[in-house]
N, C-alpha and C positions, 0 to 999 in steps of 0.2 A: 504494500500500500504506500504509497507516495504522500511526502509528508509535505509537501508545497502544492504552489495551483501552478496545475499544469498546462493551463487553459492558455497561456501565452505562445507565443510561435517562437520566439527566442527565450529556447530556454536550454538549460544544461543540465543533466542528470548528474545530480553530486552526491558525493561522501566524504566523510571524513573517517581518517585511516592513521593506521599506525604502522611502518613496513616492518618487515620480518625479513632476516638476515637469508642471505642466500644457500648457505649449509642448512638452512632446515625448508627450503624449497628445495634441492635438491633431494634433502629424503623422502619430501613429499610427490615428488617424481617418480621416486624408486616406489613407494608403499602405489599410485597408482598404476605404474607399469604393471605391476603383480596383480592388482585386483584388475586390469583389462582381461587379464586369463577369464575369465567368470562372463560368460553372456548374456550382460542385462543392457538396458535402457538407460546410458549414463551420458550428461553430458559435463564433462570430466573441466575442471577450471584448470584452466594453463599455469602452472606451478609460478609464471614470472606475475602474473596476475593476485597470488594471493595474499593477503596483508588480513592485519585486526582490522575490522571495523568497527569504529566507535556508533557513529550516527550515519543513516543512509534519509536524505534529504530529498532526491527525488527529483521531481523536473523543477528548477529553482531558477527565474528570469535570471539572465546575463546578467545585468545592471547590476541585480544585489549578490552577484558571486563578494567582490568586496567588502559587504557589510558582515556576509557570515567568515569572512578571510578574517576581520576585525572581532568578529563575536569569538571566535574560535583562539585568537589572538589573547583575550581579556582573561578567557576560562584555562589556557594554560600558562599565566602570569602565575608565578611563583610554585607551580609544580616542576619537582627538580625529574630529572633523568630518574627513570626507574628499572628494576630487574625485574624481569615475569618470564614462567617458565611455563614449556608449551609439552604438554603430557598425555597420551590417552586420546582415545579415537571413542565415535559414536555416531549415529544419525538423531533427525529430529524427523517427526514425532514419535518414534520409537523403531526399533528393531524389526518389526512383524511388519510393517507398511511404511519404512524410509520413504522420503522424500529429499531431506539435504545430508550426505555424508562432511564428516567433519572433524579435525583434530582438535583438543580441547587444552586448555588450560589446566594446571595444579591447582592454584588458587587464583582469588584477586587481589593484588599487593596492593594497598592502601592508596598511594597516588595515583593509580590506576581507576580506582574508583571514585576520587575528589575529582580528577580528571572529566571523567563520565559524568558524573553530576553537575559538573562547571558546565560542561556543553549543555545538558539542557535547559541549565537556565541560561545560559545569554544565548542559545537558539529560540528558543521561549521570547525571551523579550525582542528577537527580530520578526518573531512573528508565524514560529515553525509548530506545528502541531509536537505536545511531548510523546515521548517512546510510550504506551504502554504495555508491552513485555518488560519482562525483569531484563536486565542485562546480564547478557551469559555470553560472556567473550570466546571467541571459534574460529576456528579458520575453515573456509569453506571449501572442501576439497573436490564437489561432484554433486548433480542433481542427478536425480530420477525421473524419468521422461515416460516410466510406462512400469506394470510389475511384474512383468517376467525377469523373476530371480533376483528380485529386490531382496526377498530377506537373507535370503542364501549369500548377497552381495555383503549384506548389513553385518552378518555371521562374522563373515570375513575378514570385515575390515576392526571389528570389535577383538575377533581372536589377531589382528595381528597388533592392536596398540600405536602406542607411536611412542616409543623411550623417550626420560624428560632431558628437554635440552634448552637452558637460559641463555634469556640475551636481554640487551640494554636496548631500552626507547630511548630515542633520542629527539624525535621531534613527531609534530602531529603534521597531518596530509589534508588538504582540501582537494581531494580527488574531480577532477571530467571523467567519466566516463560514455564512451561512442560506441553503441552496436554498433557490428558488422557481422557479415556472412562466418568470418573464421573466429568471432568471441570480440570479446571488448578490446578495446582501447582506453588504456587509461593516462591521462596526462595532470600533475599537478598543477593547479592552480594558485594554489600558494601553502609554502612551506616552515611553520613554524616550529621553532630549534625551544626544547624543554630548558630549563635554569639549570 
């Protein structure tokens, strides 16, 4: 569900993101390669593609990319650099009928989630509908396009895990993202560096 009005013709589908270091897209290349064995309905996110995402904003006029570049600016003012570790695999909404496969976090380290609550209130006060799911930070590794061998897929990926491996945020992403025929394109829009 898109959290802006879409209604405008110049607009840009945004997010705001946190990247994730290239050895753990790499193993998420590998854990996908091995689950391509398995013939289901997946369409499989390109490993350069996947990052945290914090807030997913939706089709947002050009004009105010800025204003949430600023909002997003305010809410990580004195959040310093943090450690988070990315641990354990799963789907949502469950195992028996997957829809999103997904690697998961150990915990939520504390500025991780003043982080998350910073945004929505100065996305709030620009004017953006707030999240209501709880925040359960993931990394999105594959949808499900149909259920032949969904669960058997879900089995799979739950029996292989994903060993925990920390890394340091260092700044947050206000993500473009452009369909096309071969998957997204993602291009930053502006980059702000953690204290």
């Amino acid at each position: 569900m898109s959290r802006a009005n879409p209604e405008k013709n110049d607009t840009v589908r945004t997010f705001i993101c946190i990247e994730i270091p290239d050895s753990i897209k790499a193993r998420i290349d590998q854990l996908q390669n091995t689950l391509k064995a398995i013939d289901a309905q997946v369409s499989w996110t390109k490993s350069s593609n996947i990052h945290l995402t914090l807030n997913f904003l939706g089709a947002v006029e050009a004009a105010r990319i800025p204003r949430v570049a600023k909002a997003v600016e305010r809410a990580a003012s004195g959040i310093d650099r943090f450690e988070t570790e990315v641990n354990g695999a799963g789907c949502f909404p469950s195992p028996r009928s997957p829809r999103v496969l997904w690697i998961g976090f150990s915990e939520l380290p504390e500025p991780l989630q003043q982080l998350y609550a910073n945004l929505e209130d100065e996305l709030a006060r620009e004017g953006f509908d707030r999240e209501k799911r709880k925040f359960s930070p993931h990394l999105t590794i594959g949808r499900l396009r149909g259920p032949k061998n969904a669960a058997h897929l879900a089995e799979a990926l739950i029996a292989s895990g994903f060993n925990a491996e920390t890394f340091k945020a260092n700044e947050v992403i206000v993500m473009r993202s452009d369909l096309n025929r071969t998957g997204s394109i993602y291009t930053p829009q502006a980059v702000i560096n953690l204290a």
